[in-house]
Backbone bond lengths (Angstrom), bond angles and torsions (degrees), N, CA, C in turn:
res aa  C-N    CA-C-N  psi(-1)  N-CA   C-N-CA  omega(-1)  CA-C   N-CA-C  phi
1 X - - - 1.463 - - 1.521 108.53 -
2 X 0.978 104.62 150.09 1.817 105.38 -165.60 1.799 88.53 -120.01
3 X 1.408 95.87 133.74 1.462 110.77 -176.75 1.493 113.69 -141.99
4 X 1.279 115.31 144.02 1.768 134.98 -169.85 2.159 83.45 -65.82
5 X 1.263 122.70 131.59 1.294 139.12 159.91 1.453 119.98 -37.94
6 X 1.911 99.40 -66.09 1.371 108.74 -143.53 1.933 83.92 -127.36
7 X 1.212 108.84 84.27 1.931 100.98 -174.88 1.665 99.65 -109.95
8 X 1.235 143.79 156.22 1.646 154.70 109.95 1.130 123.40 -70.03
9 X 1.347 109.62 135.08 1.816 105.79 162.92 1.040 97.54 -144.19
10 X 2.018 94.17 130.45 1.714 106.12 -162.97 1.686 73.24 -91.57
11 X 1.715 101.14 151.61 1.516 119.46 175.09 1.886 96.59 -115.31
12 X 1.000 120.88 -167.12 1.707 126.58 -176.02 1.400 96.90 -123.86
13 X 1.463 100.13 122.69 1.998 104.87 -168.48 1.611 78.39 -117.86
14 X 1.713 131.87 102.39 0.859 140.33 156.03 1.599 121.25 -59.49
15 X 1.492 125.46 -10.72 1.435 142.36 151.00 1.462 112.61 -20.78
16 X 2.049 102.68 -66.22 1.151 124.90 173.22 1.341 130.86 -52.73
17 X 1.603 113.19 -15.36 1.945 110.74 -157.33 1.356 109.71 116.77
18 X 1.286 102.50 -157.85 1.420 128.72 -156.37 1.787 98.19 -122.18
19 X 1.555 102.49 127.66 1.608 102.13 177.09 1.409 113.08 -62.80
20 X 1.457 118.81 115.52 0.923 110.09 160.44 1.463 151.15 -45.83
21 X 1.920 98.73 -66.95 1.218 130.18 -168.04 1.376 107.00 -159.84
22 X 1.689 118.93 116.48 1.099 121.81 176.03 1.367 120.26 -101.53
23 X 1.958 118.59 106.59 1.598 102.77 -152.22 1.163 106.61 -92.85
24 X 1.039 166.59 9.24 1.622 172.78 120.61 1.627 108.63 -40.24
25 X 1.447 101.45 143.93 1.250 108.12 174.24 1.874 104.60 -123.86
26 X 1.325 126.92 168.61 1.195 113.62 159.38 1.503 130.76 -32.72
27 X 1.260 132.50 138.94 1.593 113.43 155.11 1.905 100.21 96.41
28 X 1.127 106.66 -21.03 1.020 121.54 172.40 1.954 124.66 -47.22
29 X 0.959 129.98 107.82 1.361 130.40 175.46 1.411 120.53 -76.20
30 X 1.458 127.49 112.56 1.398 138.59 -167.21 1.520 107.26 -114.94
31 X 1.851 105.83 162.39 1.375 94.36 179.46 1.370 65.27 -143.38
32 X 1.460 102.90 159.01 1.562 135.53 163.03 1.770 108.33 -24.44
33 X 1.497 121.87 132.07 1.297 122.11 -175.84 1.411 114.90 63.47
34 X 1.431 131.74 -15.53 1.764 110.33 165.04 1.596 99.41 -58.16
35 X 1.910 76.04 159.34 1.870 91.17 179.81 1.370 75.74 -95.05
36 X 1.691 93.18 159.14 1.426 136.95 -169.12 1.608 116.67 -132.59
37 X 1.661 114.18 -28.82 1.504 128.96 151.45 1.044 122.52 162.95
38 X 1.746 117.57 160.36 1.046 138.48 -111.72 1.971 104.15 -128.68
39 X 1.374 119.79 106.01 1.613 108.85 -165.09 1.869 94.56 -95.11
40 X 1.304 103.24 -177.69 1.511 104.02 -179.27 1.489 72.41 -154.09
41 X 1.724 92.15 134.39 1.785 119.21 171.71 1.517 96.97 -135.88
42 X 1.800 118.94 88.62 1.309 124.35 155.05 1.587 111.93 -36.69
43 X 1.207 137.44 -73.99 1.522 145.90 -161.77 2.025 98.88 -59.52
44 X 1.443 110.98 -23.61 1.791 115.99 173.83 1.679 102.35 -77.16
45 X 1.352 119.89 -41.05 1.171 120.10 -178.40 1.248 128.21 -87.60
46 X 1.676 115.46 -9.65 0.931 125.63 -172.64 2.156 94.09 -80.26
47 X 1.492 109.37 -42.61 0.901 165.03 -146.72 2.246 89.83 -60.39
48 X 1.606 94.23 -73.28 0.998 113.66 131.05 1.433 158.28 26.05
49 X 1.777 98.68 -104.59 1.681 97.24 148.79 1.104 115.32 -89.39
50 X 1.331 143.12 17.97 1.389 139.45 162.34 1.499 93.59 -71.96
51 X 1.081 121.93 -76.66 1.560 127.30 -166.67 1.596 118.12 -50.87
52 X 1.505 112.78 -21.79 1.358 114.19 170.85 1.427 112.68 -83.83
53 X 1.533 130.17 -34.43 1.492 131.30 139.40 1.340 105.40 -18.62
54 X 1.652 106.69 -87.02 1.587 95.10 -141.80 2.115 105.24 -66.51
55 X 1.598 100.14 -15.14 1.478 91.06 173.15 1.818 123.25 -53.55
56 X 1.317 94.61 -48.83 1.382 104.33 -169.26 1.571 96.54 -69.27
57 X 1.734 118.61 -27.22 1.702 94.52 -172.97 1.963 107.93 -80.00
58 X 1.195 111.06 -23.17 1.225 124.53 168.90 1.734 104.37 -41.23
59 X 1.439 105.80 -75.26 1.784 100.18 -174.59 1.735 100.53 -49.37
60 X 1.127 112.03 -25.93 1.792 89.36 -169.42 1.383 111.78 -70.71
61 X 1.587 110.37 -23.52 1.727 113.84 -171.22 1.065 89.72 -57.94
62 X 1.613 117.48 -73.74 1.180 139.43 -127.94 1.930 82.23 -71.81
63 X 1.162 133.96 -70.04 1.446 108.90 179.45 1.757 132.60 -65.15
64 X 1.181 110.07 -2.46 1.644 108.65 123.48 0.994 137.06 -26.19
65 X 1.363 106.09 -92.94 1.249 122.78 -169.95 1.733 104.27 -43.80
66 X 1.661 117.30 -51.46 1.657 121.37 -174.88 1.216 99.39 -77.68
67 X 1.706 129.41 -10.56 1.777 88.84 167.87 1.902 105.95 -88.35
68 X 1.554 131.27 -5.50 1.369 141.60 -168.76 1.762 85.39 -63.92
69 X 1.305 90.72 -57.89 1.887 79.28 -175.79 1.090 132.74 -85.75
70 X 1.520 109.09 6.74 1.638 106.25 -179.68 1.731 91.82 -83.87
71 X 1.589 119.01 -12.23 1.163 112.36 -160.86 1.590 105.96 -92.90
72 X 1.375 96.69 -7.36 1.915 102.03 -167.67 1.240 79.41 -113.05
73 X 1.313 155.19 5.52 1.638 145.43 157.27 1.687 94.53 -71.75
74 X 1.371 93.99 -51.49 1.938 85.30 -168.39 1.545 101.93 -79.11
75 X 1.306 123.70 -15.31 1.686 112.06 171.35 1.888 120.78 -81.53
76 X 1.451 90.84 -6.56 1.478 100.41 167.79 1.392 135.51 -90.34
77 X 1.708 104.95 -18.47 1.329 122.37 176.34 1.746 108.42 -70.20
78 X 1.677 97.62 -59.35 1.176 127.54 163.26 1.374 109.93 -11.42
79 X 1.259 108.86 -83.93 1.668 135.19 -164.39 1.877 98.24 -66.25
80 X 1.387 112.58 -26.68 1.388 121.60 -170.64 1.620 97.75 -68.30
81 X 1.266 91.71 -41.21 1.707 91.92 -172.03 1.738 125.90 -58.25
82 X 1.045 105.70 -37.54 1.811 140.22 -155.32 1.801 93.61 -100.93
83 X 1.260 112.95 -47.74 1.705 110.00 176.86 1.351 116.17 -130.14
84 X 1.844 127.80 17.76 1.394 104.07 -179.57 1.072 134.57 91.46
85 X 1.343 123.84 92.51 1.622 118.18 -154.36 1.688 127.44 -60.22
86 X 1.196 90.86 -22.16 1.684 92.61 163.45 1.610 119.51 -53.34
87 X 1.422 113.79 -57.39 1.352 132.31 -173.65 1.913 91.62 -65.51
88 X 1.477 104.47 -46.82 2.104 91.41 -168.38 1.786 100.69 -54.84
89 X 1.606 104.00 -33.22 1.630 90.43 -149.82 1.824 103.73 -73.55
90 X 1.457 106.44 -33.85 1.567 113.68 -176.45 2.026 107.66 -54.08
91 X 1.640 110.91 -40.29 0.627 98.78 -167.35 1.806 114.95 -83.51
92 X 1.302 108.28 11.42 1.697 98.29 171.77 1.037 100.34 -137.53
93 X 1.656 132.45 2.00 1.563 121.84 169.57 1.719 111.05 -44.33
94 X 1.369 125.12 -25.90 1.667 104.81 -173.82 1.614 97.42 -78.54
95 X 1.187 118.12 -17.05 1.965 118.77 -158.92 1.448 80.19 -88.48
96 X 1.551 128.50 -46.76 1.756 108.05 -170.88 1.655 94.45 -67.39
97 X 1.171 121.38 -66.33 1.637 119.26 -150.59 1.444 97.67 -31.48
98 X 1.755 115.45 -41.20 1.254 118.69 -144.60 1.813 100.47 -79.63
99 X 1.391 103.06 -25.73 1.691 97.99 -179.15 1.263 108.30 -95.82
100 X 1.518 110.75 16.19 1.664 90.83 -171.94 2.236 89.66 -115.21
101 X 1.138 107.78 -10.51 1.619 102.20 152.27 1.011 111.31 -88.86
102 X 1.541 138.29 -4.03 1.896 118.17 169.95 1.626 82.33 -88.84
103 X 1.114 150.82 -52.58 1.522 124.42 -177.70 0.898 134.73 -66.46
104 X 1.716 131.37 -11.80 0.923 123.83 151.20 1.658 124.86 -75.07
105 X 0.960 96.27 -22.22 1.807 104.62 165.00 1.080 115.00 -55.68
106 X 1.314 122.37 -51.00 1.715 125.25 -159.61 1.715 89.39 -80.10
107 X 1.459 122.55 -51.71 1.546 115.62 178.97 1.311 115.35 -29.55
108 X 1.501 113.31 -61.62 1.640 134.69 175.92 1.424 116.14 -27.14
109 X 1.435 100.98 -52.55 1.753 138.44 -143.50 1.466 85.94 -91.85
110 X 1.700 123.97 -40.47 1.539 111.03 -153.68 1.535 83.20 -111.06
111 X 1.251 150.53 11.89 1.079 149.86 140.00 1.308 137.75 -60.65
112 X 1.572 120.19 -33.67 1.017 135.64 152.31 1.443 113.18 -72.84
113 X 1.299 140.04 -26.16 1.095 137.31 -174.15 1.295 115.10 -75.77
114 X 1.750 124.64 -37.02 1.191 140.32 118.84 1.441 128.42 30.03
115 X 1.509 83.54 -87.33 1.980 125.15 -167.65 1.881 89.41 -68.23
116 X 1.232 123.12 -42.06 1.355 135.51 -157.19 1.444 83.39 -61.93
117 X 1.847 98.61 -78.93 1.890 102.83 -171.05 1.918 115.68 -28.34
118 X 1.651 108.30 -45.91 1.147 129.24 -177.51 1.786 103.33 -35.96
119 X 1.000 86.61 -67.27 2.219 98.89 -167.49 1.628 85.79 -61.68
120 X 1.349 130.65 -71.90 1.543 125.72 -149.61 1.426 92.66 -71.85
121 X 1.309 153.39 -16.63 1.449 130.58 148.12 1.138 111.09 -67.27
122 X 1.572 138.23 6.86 1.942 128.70 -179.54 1.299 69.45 -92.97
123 X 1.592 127.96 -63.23 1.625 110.74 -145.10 1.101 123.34 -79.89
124 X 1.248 106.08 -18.98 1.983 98.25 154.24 0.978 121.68 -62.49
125 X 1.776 131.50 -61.35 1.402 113.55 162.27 1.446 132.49 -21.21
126 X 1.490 121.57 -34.24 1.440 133.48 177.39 1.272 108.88 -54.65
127 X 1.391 114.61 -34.31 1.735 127.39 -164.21 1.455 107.26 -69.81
128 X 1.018 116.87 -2.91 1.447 128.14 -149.52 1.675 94.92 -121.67
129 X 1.617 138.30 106.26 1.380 118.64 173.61 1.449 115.85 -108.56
130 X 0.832 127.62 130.66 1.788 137.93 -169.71 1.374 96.18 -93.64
131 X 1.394 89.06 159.97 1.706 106.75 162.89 1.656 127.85 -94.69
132 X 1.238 111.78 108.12 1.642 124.63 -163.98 1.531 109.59 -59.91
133 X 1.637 108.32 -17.52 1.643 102.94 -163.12 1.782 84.90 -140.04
134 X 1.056 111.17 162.13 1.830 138.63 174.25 1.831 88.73 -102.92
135 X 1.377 83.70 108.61 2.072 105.71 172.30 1.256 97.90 -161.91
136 X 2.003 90.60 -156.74 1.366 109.72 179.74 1.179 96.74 -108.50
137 X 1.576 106.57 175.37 1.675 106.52 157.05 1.374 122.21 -106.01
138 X 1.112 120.16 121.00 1.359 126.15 -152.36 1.491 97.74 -85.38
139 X 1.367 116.57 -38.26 1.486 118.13 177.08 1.149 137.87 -176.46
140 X 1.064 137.39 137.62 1.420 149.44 -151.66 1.545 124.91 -105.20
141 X 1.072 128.24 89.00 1.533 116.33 -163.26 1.479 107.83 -125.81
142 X 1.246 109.80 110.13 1.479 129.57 -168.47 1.786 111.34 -77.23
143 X 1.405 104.44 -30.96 1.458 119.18 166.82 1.520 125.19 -44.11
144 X 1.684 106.67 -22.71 1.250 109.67 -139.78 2.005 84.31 -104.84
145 X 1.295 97.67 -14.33 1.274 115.56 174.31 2.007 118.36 -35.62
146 X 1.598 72.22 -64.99 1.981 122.08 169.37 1.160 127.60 -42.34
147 X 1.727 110.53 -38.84 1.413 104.39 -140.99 1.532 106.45 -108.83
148 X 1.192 120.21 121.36 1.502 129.25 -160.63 1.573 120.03 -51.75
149 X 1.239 105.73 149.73 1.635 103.32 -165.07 1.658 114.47 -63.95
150 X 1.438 123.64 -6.29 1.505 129.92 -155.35 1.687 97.61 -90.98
151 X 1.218 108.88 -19.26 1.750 126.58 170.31 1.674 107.69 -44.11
152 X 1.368 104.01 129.41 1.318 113.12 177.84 1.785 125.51 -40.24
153 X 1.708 84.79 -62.79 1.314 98.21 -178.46 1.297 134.86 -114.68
154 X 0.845 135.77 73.60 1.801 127.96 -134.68 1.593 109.22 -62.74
155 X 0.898 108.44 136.83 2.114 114.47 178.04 1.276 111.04 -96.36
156 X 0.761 113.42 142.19 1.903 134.14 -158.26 2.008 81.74 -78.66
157 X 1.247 85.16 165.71 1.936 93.32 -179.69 1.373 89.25 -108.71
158 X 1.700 118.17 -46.23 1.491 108.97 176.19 1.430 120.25 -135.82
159 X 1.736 112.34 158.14 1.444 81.19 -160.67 1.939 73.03 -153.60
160 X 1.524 86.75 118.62 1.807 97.34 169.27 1.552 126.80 -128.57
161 X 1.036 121.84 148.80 1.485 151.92 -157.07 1.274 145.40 -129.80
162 X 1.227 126.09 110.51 1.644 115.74 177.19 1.060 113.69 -80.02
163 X 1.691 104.75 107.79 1.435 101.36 175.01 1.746 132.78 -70.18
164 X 1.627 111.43 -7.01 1.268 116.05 -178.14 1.702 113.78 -86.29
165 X 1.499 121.87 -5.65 1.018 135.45 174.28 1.461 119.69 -113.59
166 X 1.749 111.07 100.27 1.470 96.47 177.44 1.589 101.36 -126.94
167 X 1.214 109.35 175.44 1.462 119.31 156.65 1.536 142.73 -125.32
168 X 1.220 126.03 166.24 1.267 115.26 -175.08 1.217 118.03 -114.17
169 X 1.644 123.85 123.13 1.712 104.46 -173.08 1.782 98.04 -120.04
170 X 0.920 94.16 143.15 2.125 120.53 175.15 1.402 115.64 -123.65
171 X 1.342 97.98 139.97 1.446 115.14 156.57 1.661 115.25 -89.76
172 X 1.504 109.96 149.79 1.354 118.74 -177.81 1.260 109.95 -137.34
173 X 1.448 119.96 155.87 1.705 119.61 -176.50 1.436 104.23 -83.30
174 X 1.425 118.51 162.07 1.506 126.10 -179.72 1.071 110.06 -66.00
175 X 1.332 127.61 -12.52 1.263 129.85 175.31 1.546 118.17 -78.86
176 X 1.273 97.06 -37.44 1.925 102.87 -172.51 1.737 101.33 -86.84
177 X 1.520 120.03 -17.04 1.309 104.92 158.69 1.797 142.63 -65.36
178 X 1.460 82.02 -12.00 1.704 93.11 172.77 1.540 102.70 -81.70
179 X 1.088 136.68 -19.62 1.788 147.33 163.68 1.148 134.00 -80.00
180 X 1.355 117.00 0.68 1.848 125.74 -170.09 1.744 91.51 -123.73
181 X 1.444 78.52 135.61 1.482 82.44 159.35 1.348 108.55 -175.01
182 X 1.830 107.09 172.51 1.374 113.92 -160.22 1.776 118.69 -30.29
183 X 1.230 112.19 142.89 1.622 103.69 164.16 1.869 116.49 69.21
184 X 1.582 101.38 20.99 1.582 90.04 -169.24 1.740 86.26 -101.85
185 X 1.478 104.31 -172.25 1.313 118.15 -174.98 1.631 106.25 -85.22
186 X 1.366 93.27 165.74 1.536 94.86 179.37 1.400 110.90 -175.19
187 X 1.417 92.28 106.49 1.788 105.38 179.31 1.424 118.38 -106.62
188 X 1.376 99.85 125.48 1.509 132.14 170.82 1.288 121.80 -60.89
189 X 1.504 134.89 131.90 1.407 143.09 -156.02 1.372 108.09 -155.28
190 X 1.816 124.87 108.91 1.172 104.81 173.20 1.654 110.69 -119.68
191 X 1.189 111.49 175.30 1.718 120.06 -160.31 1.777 85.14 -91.23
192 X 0.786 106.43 -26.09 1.787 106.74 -163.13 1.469 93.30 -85.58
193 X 1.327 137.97 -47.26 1.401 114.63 -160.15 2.195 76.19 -125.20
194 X 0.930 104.16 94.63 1.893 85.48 177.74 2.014 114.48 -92.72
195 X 0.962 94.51 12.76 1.748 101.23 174.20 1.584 87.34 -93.12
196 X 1.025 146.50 -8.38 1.467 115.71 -172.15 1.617 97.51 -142.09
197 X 1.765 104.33 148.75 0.943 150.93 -172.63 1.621 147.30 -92.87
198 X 1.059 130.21 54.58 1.479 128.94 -164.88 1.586 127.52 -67.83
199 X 1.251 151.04 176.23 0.867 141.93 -173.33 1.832 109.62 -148.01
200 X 1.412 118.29 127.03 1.353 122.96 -176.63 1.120 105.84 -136.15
């Protein structure tokens, strides 16, 4: 059987969303990593500006919290002056201790929020499908978009190929496997053209 080498077939990962935009057409010439198409996940984007919210409300704590103590730095000097810095620092060490665990909290807090943006920028990238091999596109099927998951066999939406690279696969008897081996010759014979001859 004679078979394409280097093939993909994009299938529809409904996981991802809803197809957006499929940018290839048939006939089309691809190289490794072009996008090929495009999903849209409302509930990812929604997803999203939530996390850019709570980022931006995060920096506001967290510079809160450092202007509370830039303000009890200058109420400590203050008080240092009038009673003696021993006496200023005792008397607001519980107000610092106490703002210096809400800033480390919010650090914590806006760190994970971070890590959050981190994953929902992998899974958008996901939305995005490239081409694994440099071919053609053999074909484009928008149907396949459509067609409900309870379907036997699912059909690729796209499916591309180097056509200058193919191969040939055979069956052999148990007998002729005790006789083949690495690096031997191997000539090709077809019923359709039988004057001609290949060599593998």
């Amino acid at each position: 059987t004679l078979k394409l080498k280097n093939e993909q077939s994009v299938y529809f990962s409904p996981e991802k969303g809803e197809v957006d935009e499929i940018l290839v057409e048939e006939g089309d010439e691809v190289e490794e990593g072009d996008e090929l198409l495009r999903y849209t996940n409302d509930s990812l984007n929604m997803e999203k500006e939530q996390n850019a919210l709570s980022i931006e409300s995060g920096y506001l704590r967290i510079n809160g919290v450092k202007k509370q103590l830039d303000r009890l730095s200058k109420k400590e000097k203050e008080l240092a002056e009038q009673i003696g810095e021993e006496e200023a620092k005792e008397q607001i060490e519980a107000e610092r201790e106490q703002l210096e665990i809400e800033r480390r909290s919010a650090d914590l807090d806006q760190k994970q929020t971070l890590l959050q943006k981190e994953m929902i920028e992998k899974q958008l990238k996901q939305l995005k499908v490239t081409s694994e091999v440099d071919g053609t596109v053999l074909e484009v099927n928008e149907e396949a978009v459509h067609v409900s998951g309870s379907q036997a066999e699912p059909q690729p939406i796209i499916r591309i190929a180097a056509l200058d690279e193919l191969v040939v696969e055979g069956v052999i008897s148990e007998y002729d496997t005790l006789k083949v081996k690495e690096g031997q010759v191997v000539k090709l014979q077809s019923d359709v053209v039988p004057e001609k001859e290949w060599q593998g």
